[in-house]
C-alpha angles and dihedrals in degrees: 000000000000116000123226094259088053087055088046099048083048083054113053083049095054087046081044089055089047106044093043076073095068118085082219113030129211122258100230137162132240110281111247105163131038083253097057092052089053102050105043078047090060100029081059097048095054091056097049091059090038091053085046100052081047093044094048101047093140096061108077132161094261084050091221107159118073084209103067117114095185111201139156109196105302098350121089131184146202134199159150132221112336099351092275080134099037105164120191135193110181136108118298121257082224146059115230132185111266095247086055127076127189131228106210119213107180120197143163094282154346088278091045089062098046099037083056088048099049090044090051095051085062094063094046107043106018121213111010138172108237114208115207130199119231108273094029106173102279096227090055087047086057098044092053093047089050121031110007084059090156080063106087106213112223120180116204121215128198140312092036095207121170123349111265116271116272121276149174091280139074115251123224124196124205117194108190110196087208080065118136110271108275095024095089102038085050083055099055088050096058138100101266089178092114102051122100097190136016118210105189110187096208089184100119098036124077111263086246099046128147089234100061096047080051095055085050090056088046088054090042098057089046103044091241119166110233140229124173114187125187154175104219087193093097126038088015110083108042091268096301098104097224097186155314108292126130126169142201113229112210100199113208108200114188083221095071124112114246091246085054091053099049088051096051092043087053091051096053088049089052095041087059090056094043085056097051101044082052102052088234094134118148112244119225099232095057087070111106099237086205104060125108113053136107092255087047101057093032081061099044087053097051089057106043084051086052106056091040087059087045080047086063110040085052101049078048088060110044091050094060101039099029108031087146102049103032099102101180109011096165121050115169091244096052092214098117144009130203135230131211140209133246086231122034115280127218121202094270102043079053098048092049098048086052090057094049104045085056101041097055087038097057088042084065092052104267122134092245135137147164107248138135102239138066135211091075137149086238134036124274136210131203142142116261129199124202120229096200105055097013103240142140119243133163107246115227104208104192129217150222100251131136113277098250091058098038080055095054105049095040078066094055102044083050089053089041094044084045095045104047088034087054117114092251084046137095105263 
């Protein structure tokens, strides 16, 4: 249980690693509310981006000056007209085993990254059946419907069983780490044998975490060649979303064959094609200058572990006092949980109910807002729709917060989601 002065004290650490990136820092107070914390986060990192766009003048999109040494903190870049060829030294947002290396491809976003991969699948391996855990990332369900068509969408049900026997065409598997609770460990259990390519989509797991050094070892054992894609806007910058970068991890293992490797060095070429004909380049100035070091990593640490403890205590909750109206409860990542409603939601009924449930609940002093994202230092509403079964549901996102708090508003959202769900109540 961590007290309200041991979040403080966190926090003024996490706000000290930020602001020692600044040339000139900010003169700002000890934090002593949640508001506070948020507000000096994002008022620092809107000066760091402003004090880099001042600091690299020279490196414009046209590069047009020979004297331009573009860097953010400890990542520098190099690059030609309009970043087709961005180049980026700097730490990697992820731990892999000593006998792996990683080829880096940055681009705008966590889409970006995995709409270059997938097109670039397609290059590589032709046409492919794509297998998909229950609860893949909507929007990924939706690229590949409608634009990656050679990519033959196959949704797995559970049990997952054995692999499917083996047939004329590639298989693709595509681990999502935003996956329902049990989908993604059975995975990982399975026979991947029959599988020519594994896409893992590490987005909603620390870059650090247990379950991605487990799905190395499960490549591994199966001589899988290895793609981690990524948005680093969420669990990335110690909850102040610094900006829109995502990336694609090649992962070299000295244990591929060498068929498996040739296949995954053709695929990073075409990715970064992919990535330049469609205009998905990383910016610069979207790199957190403050990731890498040990207190980063130590606080990023501390934070992730704490929203997965507040995950818990609120799927506990709600259980108990909505069994009727918690919809997902138990994602594998443990970030976020979904309410229903009495009556079946749409995308705007749920919207809506998000907003004002925020809106009445932050009136009444919670950290609580209606936004799209999750890894905050408050929590954050939003409707949710599930790909599986096709309904509307209010996500949850859940925050770092001290326990006591947490506590308290996971109780209010439970009497305001009873009360406007109730029969007399706005679904």
């Amino acid at each position: 249980m961590e007290t309200i002065r041991a979040y403080l004290e966190r926090k003024h650490r996490e706000l000290g690693l930020l602001n020692d990136c600044l040339r000139q820092r900010l003169d700002l107070p000890y934090p002593r509310s949640v508001d506070e914390v948020v507000r000096s986060k994002f008022q620092i990192a809107a000066a760091l981006r402003a004090e880099h766009e001042l600091h690299e003048w020279r490196a414009t999109e046209t590069a047009w000056s020979h004297t331009a040494d573009p860097a953010s903190g400890p990542f520098e870049f190099s690059y030609d007209y309009q970043r087709a060829d961005l180049t980026v030294s700097g730490p990697s947002f992820h731990e892999l085993d000593p006998d792996c290396t990683g080829t880096a491809v940055y681009t705008s976003s966590g889409m970006a990254a995995i709409s270059a991969v997938l097109f670039a699948s397609v290059q590589i391996v032709g046409k492919a059946d794509i297998l998909v855990l229950p609860g893949c990332y909507g929007e990924t369900l939706e690229l590949i419907r409608g634009f990656v068509r050679p990519l033959r969408l196959v949704p797995l049900k559970m049990p997952l069983g054995d692999a499917p026997a083996a047939a004329d065409s590639p298989r693709i598997l595509l681990l999502d780490s935003c996956s329902v609770a049990g989908a993604f460990e059975a995975a990982l259990r399975s026979d991947g044998s029959g599988l020519d390519l594994l896409i893992c989509d590490t987005t909603c797991f620390a870059g650090r975490s247990g379950r991605i050094r487990r799905v190395l070892r499960w490549a591994r054992r199966y001589g899988l060649p290895l793609v981690l894609v990524r948005s680093h806007t969420k669990l990335d910058s110690l909850g102040a979303e610094y900006g829109r970068l995502g990336s694609a991890v090649f992962v070299h293992d000295r244990a591929l064959e060498p068929r498996a490797e040739h296949l995954l060095t053709g695929l990073a070429a075409e990715t970064r094609n992919a990535v330049r004909l469609l205009g998905g380049a990383a910016l610069p100035a979207h790199f957190p200058p403050f990731v890498g070091s040990a207190t980063y990593w130590g606080l990023t640490k501390r934070r992730v572990a704490a929203i997965l403890r507040n995950g818990r205590r609120a799927a506990r909750h709600f259980a108990a006092e909505l069994p009727a109206l918690s919809a997902e409860l138990h994602f594998t990542h443990g970030l976020y949980v979904t309410l229903q409603g009495r009556r079946p939601l749409d995308e705007a009924s749920a919207r809506q109910a998000a907003e004002d449930m925020s809106e009445q609940l932050r009136g009444e002093g919670f950290p609580i807002r209606h936004a799209g994202s999750f890894g905050f230092d408050f929590a954050a509403t939003e409707w949710f729709h599930n790909s599986a079964t096709n309904q509307y549901s209010v996500r949850v996102a859940v925050p770092d917060l001290p326990t006591e708090l947490w506590g308290d508003l996971t109780a209010a959202i439970a009497r305001w989601w009873r009360t406007h769900q109730s029969a007399g109540g706005e679904g």
